[in-house]
C-alpha positions in Angstrom: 84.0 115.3 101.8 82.9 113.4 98.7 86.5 111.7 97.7 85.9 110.5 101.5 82.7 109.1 100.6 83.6 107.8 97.1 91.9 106.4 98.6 95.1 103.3 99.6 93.5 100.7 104.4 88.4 98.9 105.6 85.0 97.1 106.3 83.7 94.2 103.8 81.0 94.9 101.4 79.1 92.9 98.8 79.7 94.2 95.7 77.4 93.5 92.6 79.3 91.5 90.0 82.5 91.7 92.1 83.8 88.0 93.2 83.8 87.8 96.9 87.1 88.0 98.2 88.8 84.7 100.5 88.7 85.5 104.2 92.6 86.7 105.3 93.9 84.1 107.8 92.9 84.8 111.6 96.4 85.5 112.5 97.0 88.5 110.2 94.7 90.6 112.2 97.3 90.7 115.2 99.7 92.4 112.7 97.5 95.6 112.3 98.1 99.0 114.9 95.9 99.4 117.8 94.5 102.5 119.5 97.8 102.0 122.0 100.1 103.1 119.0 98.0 106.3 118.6 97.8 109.2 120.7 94.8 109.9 122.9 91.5 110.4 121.6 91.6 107.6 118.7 89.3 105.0 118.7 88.4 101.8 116.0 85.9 102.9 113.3 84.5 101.0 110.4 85.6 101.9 106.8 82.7 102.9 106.0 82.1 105.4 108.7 85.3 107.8 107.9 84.8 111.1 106.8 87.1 111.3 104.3 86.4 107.5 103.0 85.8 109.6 99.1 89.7 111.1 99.5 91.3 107.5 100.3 89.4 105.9 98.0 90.6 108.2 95.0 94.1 107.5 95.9 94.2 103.6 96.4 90.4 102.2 95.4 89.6 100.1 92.0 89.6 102.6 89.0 90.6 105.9 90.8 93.0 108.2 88.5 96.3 107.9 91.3 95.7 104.6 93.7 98.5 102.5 93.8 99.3 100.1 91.4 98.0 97.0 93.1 94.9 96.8 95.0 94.2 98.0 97.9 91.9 96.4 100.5 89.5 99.3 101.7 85.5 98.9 102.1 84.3 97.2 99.3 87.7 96.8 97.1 89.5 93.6 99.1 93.2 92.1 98.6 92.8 88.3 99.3 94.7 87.7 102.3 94.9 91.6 104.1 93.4 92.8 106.9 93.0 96.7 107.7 91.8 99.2 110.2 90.9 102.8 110.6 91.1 105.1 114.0 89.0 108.7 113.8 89.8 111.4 116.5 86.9 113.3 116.4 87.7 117.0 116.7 85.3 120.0 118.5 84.1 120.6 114.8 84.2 118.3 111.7 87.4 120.2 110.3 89.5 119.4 113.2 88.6 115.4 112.7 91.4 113.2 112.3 91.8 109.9 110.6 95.0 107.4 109.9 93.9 104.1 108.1 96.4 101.2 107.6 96.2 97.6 105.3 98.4 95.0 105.7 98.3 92.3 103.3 100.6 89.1 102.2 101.4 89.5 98.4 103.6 86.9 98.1 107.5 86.3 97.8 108.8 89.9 95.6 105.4 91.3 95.3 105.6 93.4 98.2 109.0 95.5 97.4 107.5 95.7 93.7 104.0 97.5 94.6 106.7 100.0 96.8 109.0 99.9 93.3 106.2 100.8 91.0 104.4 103.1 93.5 107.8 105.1 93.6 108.2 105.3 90.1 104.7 105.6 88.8 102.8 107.9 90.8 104.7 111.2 91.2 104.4 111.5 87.7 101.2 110.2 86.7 99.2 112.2 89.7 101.4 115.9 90.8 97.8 117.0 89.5 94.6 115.3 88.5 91.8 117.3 88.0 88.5 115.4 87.9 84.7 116.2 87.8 84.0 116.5 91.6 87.8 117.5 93.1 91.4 118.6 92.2 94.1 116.2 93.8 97.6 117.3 93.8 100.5 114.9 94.7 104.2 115.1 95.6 106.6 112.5 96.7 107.6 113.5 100.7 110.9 112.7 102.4 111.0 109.7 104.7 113.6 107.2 106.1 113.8 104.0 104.5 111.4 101.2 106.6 111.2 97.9 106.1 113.0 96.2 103.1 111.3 99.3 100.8 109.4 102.2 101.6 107.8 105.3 99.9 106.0 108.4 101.2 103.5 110.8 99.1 101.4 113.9 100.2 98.3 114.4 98.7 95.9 116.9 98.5 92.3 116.7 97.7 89.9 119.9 97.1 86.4 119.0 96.7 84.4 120.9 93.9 81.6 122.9 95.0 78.1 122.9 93.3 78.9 126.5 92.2 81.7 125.8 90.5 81.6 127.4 86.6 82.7 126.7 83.3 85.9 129.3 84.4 86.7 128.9 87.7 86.1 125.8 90.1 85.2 127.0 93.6 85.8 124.3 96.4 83.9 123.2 99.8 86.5 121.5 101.5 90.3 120.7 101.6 91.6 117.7 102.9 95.2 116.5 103.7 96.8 113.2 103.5 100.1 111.3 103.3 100.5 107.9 103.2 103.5 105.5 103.2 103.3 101.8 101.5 106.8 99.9 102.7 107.4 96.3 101.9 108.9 93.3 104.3 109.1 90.1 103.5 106.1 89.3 101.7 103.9 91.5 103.0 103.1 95.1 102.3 102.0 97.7 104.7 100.3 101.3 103.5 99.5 104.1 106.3 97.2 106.7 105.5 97.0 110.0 107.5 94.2 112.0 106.8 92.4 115.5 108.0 91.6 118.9 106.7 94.7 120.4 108.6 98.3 121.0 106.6 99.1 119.0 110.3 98.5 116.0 111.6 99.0 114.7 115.1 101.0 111.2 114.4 104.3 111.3 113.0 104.3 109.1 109.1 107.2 107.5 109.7 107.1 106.6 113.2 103.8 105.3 112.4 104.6 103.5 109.4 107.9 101.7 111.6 105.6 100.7 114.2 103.2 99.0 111.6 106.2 97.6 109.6 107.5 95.8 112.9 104.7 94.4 113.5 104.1 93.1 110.4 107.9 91.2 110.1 106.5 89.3 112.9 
C-alpha cells in the first residue's frame, strides 16, 4: 500500500529543511474523537504506523497531485495550531484492515469555510483521475448533509501500480477505498478520513464527521 506509506489527519517528524512547526495549544487535543465514537475493535495508532499512510498522504500531504488546498497536519506535514489522530481496526487479514484518521486545526477567523469553499470547487475537477507513476487515483464528490457552518465529502480511490506493470497496460497490487469530509465551524476546520480496501466501511461519514464537528464548536 505505497500511497499509504508515501493523503488529508498524524505523528510529528523532523523533517530536513522543513521549519519545525509551533506546538498546538494543550486544549485542542480534547477536541479530537476517541475510540468511544468508533465501533468496537478500534484502537489509537500513530501516523506513521497506518497501512494506508501512502493513500492519505497523496490526497492531503505537501506536493501531492489532489490534497486539499491548505495544509494538512499528517506525520511529517504539520498545520501550526492542529492536533490529529488515527484509529486502525485490524482485520483477520491485511485486506479487511480498517482505518479513519481525523485533524482538527484553528485556521483563523474565515479560513476554515474557505479551505471547505476551495476544496468544493477545486478538487472534483482537478483530481476525477490522476494517474501517476506508482498508482491511479480516481475521485468524485459524494452526497452528504451540510455539518458545521460548511461541509464537503469526496470518495477516492487509489490503485497501487504493480512492478509488472508495462509500457500498455498498468497491472495493480492493491485497491484501496477512502472518503473523507473537511467541514468548517468557527475558526476551525475538521477533515475525516475513512480508509480500507473494501467498497464498505464500518463508520458512517457523516455521522462521524457530526460527532467530530461538535466537538470541535466546543
Amino acid at each position: 500500500m505505497r500511497l499509504a506509506a508515501a493523503l488529508a489527519a498524524t505523528c510529528a517528524l523532523a523533517v530536513p529543511g522543513m521549519p519545525a512547526a509551533a506546538e498546538p495549544p494543550p486544549e485542542m487535543a480534547a477536541l479530537l474523537l476517541t475510540t468511544a465514537d468508533l465501533p468496537a475493535g478500534y484502537q489509537v495508532i500513530s501516523a506513521d504506523a497506518n497501512p494506508y499512510r501512502a493513500d492519505l498522504f497523496d490526497l492531503i500531504g505537501t506536493g501531492a497531485p489532489c490534497r486539499l488546498p491548505a495544509e494538512v497536519s499528517y506525520a511529517s506535514y504539520i498545520w501550526e495550531r492542529s492536533v490529529s489522530v488515527t484509529f486502525l481496526r485490524e482485520g483477520e487479514t491485511s485486506e479487511d484492515d480498517a482505518a479513519v484518521a481525523e485533524v482538527v486545526a484553528d485556521r483563523g477567523p474565515g479560513a476554515a469555510g474557505a479551505l471547505v469553499d476551495a476544496a468544493a470547487a477545486t478538487m472534483p475537477g482537478r483530481c476525477p483521475h490522476v494517474d501517476i507513476p506508482a498508482s491511479d487515483i480516481t475521485m468524485r464528490p459524494i452526497t452528504m448533509p451540510a455539518i458545521g457552518d460548511r461541509s464537503a465529502a469526496f470518495g477516492v480511490t487509489v490503485g497501487t501500480k504493480s512492478n509488472s506493470a508495462s509500457e500498455v497496460m498498468d497491472y495493480f497490487d492493491s485497491w484501496t477505498t477512502l472518503s473523507f469530509a473537511v467541514a468548517a465551524v468557527g475558526s476551525r476546520s475538521v477533515v475525516v478520513v475513512l480508509m480500507g480496501a473494501s467498497d464498505t466501511h464500518d463508520v458512517d461519514l457523516a455521522a462521524l464527521t457530526r460527532t467530530a464537528v461538535d466537538r470541535a464548536r466546543s
